[in-house]
Each structure stands twice: as C-alpha cells, then as structure tokens.
C-alpha positions, 0 to 999 in steps of 0.5 A: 157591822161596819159600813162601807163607802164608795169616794165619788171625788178625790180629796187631799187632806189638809196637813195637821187637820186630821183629814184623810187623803181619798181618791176617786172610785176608792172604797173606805170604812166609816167609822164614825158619822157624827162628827158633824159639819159636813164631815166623818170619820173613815178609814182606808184600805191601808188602816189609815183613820182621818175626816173626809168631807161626807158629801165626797162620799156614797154609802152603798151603790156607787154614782156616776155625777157631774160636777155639782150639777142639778140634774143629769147634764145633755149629751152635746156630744153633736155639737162637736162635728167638724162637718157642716150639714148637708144642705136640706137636711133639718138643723138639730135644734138644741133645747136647753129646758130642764124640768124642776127639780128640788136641789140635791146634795153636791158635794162639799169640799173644805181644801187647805185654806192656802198652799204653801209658797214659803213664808217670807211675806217680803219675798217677790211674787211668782210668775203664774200665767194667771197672775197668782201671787206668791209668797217667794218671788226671789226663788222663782224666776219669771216663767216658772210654775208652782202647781198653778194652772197656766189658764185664765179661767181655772177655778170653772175647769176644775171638777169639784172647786171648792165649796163656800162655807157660808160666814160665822163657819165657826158654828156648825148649823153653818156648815149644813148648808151645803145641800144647794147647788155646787159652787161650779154653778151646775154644769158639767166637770168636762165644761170650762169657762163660759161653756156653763151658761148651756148646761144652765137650765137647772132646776129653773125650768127654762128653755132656749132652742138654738140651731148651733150646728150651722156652725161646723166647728162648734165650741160648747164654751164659745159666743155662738150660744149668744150671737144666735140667742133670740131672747135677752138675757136676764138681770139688770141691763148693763148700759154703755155710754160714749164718754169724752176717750170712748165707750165707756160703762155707767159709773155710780155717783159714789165710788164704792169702796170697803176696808178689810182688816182686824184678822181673827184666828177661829177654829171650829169642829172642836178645835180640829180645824183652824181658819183666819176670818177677816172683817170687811167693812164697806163705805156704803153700810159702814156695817162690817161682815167677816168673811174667811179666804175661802169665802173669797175664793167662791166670790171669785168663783161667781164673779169669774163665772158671771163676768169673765167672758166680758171682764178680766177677773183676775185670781186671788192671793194664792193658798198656801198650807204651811204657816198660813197662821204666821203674823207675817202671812196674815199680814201680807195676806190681808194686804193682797185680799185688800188690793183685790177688793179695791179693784173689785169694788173700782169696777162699775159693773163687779161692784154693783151685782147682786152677788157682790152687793151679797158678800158686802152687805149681808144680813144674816144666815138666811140672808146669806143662804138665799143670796148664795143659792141665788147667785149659784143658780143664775142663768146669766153667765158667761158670754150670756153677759153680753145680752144684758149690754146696752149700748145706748145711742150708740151707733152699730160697728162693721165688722172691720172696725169690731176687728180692728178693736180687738186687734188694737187691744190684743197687742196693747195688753201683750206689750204692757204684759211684757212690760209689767214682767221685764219691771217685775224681773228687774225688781226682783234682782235689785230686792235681792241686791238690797237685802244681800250684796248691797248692805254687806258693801257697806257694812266692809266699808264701815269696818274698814274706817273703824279698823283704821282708827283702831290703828291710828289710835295705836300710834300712841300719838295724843293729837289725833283723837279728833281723827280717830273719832270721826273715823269711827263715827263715818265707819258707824255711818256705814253700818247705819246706811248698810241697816237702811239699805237693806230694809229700804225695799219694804218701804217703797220697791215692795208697794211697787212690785205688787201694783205690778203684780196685780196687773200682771194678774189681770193682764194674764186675763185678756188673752182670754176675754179677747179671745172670745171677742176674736171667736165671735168676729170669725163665728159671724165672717163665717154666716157670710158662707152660711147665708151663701148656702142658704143655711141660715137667713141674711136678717139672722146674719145681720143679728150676728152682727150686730150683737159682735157690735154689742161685744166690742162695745163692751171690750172698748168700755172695759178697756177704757175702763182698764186705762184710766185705772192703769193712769191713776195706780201707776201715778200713784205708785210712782209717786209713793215710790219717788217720795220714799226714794227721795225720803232715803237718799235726803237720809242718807246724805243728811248722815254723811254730812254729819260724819264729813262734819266730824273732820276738821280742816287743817 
C-alpha cells in the first residue's frame, strides 16, 4: 500500500537535479524511501516523480510547526497592544523559561546553490537594497529588483532558510545530521530580525521576566528585550576602548585573514545532485577546511542572527541556478566569497566568535556537528548583543549626545549610500561604452587608414610605399588600441566596481542597525512619562540609559571601525585603478609614437 505524506513546507526543485516542486498542505505518494541523504522519492497528484527533502514532509497526521523551533513558541500576541495599561493594574510579566527538551528533527532544506542572474562573470552588479550581487549589472539598472528582498535582514524573516550541510556533504553519513535545531536559530517563522533572541529560551532551560508591556507600543524585534533585561548577557565580554578618532572595538595583534581558493566540482547521492566545494585556509592554523556556497549562506545566517543588530553583516554573492558550473562563474564566485571573508575576517568581533573561529578551524565531523548545534542554539543574539559590550572607562552619554550620534551616522552612510550608487551607474555606463561603441570607433578609424593606403597603392606610383605602409601600420595601430579598449575594464574598472559593490552591500545594512539605535533612544525618552506615572521606577529609568549609553558606544566603535576600513579599500582601489590607467594610456601612446615613426618628414 502506498504511503501517503502531508508537505509541511513548500519546496522549489533545483532544475536538473530531479527534485520535486511541492507546496505547503499538499499531500503526495512516496514511492521510495531510501534514497538517503535526507531525502525520497514522491510523486504528486499530477503524476509527477522527483526528491523532496524528507524532513519537509509528515507521514500520517498533519503538524502545525514553527520554523525549526525546539519547543512550542509563546503566544506574545500581548505584546502587540497600542494601549498603555491603566495605572495600578499588575504589569504582565514575560517568562522566557522553556523546559529541557531533547532536539527534534527540523526541517531540512537543500535549495539551488545559486539563482540564475545570467552568466557574464563581467557583467556590472544589480541594484539590491541588500547589497546582492549579480552577475548582470549591465541589464539591470539601479533600482531594479530581481527576486531579492529589499530588507536588510532577509535571511531570519524567511520561513524555513536553508539548512547547512555540514563539510565533507559528499558523503551521505553527513547528510543525517540534520535532527539539530533549525539553522533560523529556533524561533518562530512570523519573527524576523533580532525578534529571536525571546523565543530563545529552547531547549536550555533559561529564564528572564521582563515587564515589556509598560511600553505601549511594544515591538517583538525591538531594544526593549535589553533596555529592561536585568541580568548580562552570555558569552565573552566584547570591550570597547577610547582610541585616538574615538570609540573603538579591542583589535587582536595579529590580523586574521584566510585564502579561499582551489574549487572543486563534487557530487553526492550518486551523482543526482552537484556542488562546488572551496578550500578555505586561514593564516592562523594554515590548516585549509573545504566548505560548499551553502555553507557559507548558514555562516551568514549566524553571524547575521548573533551580530546584526550591532554590526552591518552584509549578504553573500547571490545564488544562482543556471551555469553556476561555468569556469567563468566559479571564478567570479570564488572572487566575491573571498571579499566577504576578507571584510569577515578585518572585523575584530565576527573574526574572533566562536562561530566564525568554527567555520575556519574545524576539526572533524564531530568537531563540526558540536560547534554548529552550539552556534544554533546560542541564547546571545540579537539586540542581547549589546549586554556583552563593555565600554571600558568610558564615561555614560546623555541621551542628546546618544541622539546626536546616531543622527550624525544615519546621514553620513545615506550620503555615502548615494555616492557609492551614482559611481556604480557611471561605471556601468563607461563598461558599457568600453566594450561596445568605443572599441568600434576605433576599429572604423583603422579601417578607414587601411582602405586609403589600399588606395594609395592603386595609384601605380612607385615612391609611395613608404606612405602606404605607415598607413597600414597606424590603421593596425587602431585596431590594436580598438582590442585594448574593450578588455581594459577587467583589468581596472572591474576591481573598482566591486569595492563599490561591497559597500553598497554593507551600506544597505545601516538603515537597519541604526534603526535600532534610533528605537531604543525613543524606547528610554518614552520612560520619562512612564517614571511620571509611576509605572516604572527612576533607577530602572536610569538603567534604560544607560545601557542606550552602551548602544552608541557600540555604533560609534563600529562606525570608527567602518571609516578606517573605508580610508584603506578606497586607497587601495584607487591606486590599482590609477596604476592600470596609467599602464593603458603609457600603452597607448608608446604604439602610436611607433606608427607616427613610420611617417617620414619631407
């Protein structure tokens, strides 16, 4: 008899990999359940066969789930009300205590590697608000969208983001690892964003009781969950130090830095589905580890989840379908993934979390598994970051001065925002004059010189050969400089558009991380009214500021942080730029002094 399952999420199948496009509440037939790697075979009502991920699936009675959470998440539905509560009445108390539970399988989803953006590893970059990158700048104009959401903060709102297949995935034992927390970090689907760290209580068994409805205009993914905590956060303490520009984070004496290189095409489940493994190869343990694009995308993931509210994370290079195993692609691919690491690995406080350490230095299998459920179930995520920060001798700011900050910053990166965009439009637009109108000009004004020699030669005069000749030759000339004209932009304009296309990325990231710091700065001017009425007391007011305090201490370091990284890529982009221009032009003129050689003065 065959056995029939209830789809608990949807699924889009990768073209070529024989998957199966399901949908959410549909019911379909397995036919075979031992493929393995986490996956069968089932067919639709339309008679269609393919895989579908099994844990995407329930055999028998149909469950409601939250997205990979470990328990059932609270109702906080309370939190919502747009109404404070009446004076004397009892302030509801939110307790964050979960019971221990053992972990239950979450679903596991094995997307498409990559999502199609055409192949030109040339091409200019997209327009995403989230700073994504594409393969086809020239077609896309700024503004346009191509399937990417415009948030900052994506990969957390999503209902099932995709699972992580931990390295060595070419085997299948690896591929039943997937009975840990969901890589979402164990909340509900309906929460994005910092909106995590209250459904985090899990399967740790803590608790935290918080009055957050003295706020009547609660938000679930606000700073209210640490402007009122009343306990530190957990993990190691993150110290902020006054530097000679300011704030600024505790850099490490040896700059961490790693090398992603030597792609490798791998293929698992007999060959059905494909993948491209990197080697990445830190400076510290010069040990490499291999690591696939999805393995990447959960790194993003957890650093985004842990960090974002503090620290712009900007996304990775995005998926793509279609000929993401062209040499062209892994090649451009490699390139971008290795821009990421870089600015991960620059970054003081990314570089040196456990999570990131992980994914650099790992051991082994168990190694990995025990790092990646830890990472998956830490409680210190979201604006809980900020109750790690340490501001050391540093003195408390008025709120003005936290105000005034934040101000300062928020138009600093809109301006640079429109900069970084205004180059990237004018870039694309001399790419395109490089490799199109340009070279032709050129290649018309060769011919043009080689045509009138052939007709000077038909003149049957003998002392003009010398004429002829140099025509031809300065005619050749053209043609050559047509060739460098058009490959020209790979070799200096391409380094530059993508220094800009990372700070687009990360500049699309402080609307948000600001935007906490500008919620939590009306969050503690609205405790003034609330220590007026007496709901809350002027000590509790005065923790409420001090930890905004906290908070713009942190923006100012990362911001700090943020310049001096700006000043070093820009320097050093310009002047490869400038050296390769200079390279061109010197080019250039050295052939057509050669052809105004040929020419000799009567």
């Amino acid at each position: 008899m065959a056995t029939k399952a209830q789809v608990l999420y949807d699924f889009t199948a990768e073209p070529g990999n024989n998957e199966l496009s399901v949908r959410e509440g549909e019911t379909i037939t397995i036919t075979n359940q031992n493929i393995g790697g986490g996956w069968i075979e089932a067919q639709n009502a339309r008679g269609e066969i393919g895989l579908v991920p099994e844990d995407y699936i329930e055999v028998g009675k149909p469950q409601a789930f939250a997205s990979g959470g470990n328990a059932a998440p609270f109702d906080l539905s309370f939190f919502d009300s747009h109404t404070a509560a009446p004076a004397g009445t009892t302030q509801a108390q939110v307790d964050l205590a979960q019971p221990e539970t053992p972990d239950t399988p979450a679903p596991t989803f094995t997307s498409p590697d990559e999502a199609s953006n055409g192949n030109d590893p040339w091409a200019v970059f997209d327009s995403h608000a989230t700073g994504g990158f594409s393969n086809n700048w020239a077609a896309q104009p700024e503004g346009t969208e191509t399937g990417q959401s415009s948030s900052a903060w994506p990969s957390t709102a999503q209902g099932h983001p995709q699972a992580y297949q931990g390295p060595g995935a070419e085997f299948d034992e690896w591929d039943d690892e997937w009975d840990d927390v969901k890589s979402s970090g164990g909340y509900a689907e309906s929460e994005a964003g910092d909106a995590g760290a209250i459904n985090r209580g899990g399967a740790h068994g803590s608790s935290m009781k918080i009055s957050l409805n003295k706020f009547p205009g609660f938000s679930k993914s606000g700073p209210e969950l640490y402007l009122l905590s009343k306990s530190g956060g957990k993990g190691p303490r993150l110290p902020v130090y006054t530097g000679e520009v300011g704030p600024v984070w505790a850099y490490p004496e040896t700059q961490l830095d790693c090398l992603v290189a030597d792609p490798k095409k791998g293929s698992k489940m007999y060959g059905l589905k494909s993948y491209i493994e990197y080697q990445i190869t830190p400076n510290s343990t010069n040990r490499p580890v291999n690591h696939r694009y999805k393995h990447f995308d959960w790194l993003y993931e957890r650093l985004l989840e842990k960090f974002g509210s503090a620290i712009p994370i900007p996304c990775l290079p995005d998926k793509q379908v279609t000929g993401r195993f062209e040499e062209e692609f892994i090649k451009m691919r490699m390139e971008r993934l290795q821009g990421w690491m870089s600015r991960m690995c620059r970054h003081p406080i990314v570089s040196s979390s456990e999570v990131f350490q992980l994914f650099l230095t790992y051991k082994d299998e168990k190694d990995w598994k025990m790092g990646k459920r830890k990472a998956e179930k830490d409680e210190t995520v979201g604006v809980m970051i900020f109750s790690t920060i340490e501001p050391e001798g540093l003195p408390d700011l008025d709120l003005i001065e936290v105000e005034q900050k934040c101000e300062q910053f928020s138009r600093f990166t809109k301006s640079m925002d429109d900069g970084v965009k205004d180059l990237l439009t004018v870039g694309q637009e001399h790419w395109k004059r490089c490799t199109g109108p340009l070279p032709k000009e050129y290649q018309r004004i060769g011919k043009a010189f080689q045509n009138l020699s052939s007709v000077f030669t038909s003149s049957g005069y003998e002392g003009e050969a010398t004429l002829t000749d140099a025509l031809t030759d300065a005619g050749k000339t053209y043609e050559e400089i047509a060739q460098m004209v058009a490959e020209q932009p790979k070799k200096d304009l391409h380094f530059l558009m993508e220094t800009n296309n990372e700070y687009k990325g990360l500049l699309g990231c402080f609307p948000d991380t600001i935007g906490v710091h500008k919620a939590a700065i009306e969050k503690v001017k609205e405790g003034d009214k609330l220590v007026a009425a007496s709901k809350i007391t002027a000590s509790e007011k005065a923790g409420m500021s001090k930890r905004a305090s906290t908070m713009s201490y942190a923006l100012q370091a990362e911001m700090n942080h943020f310049h001096s990284n700006r000043i070093y890529d820009y320097n050093r982009v310009m002047q490869l730029y400038l050296e390769e221009q200079v390279k061109f032009y010197e080019t250039i003129a050295a052939k057509l002094r050669h052809a105004h050689s040929q020419f000799t003065t009567m």
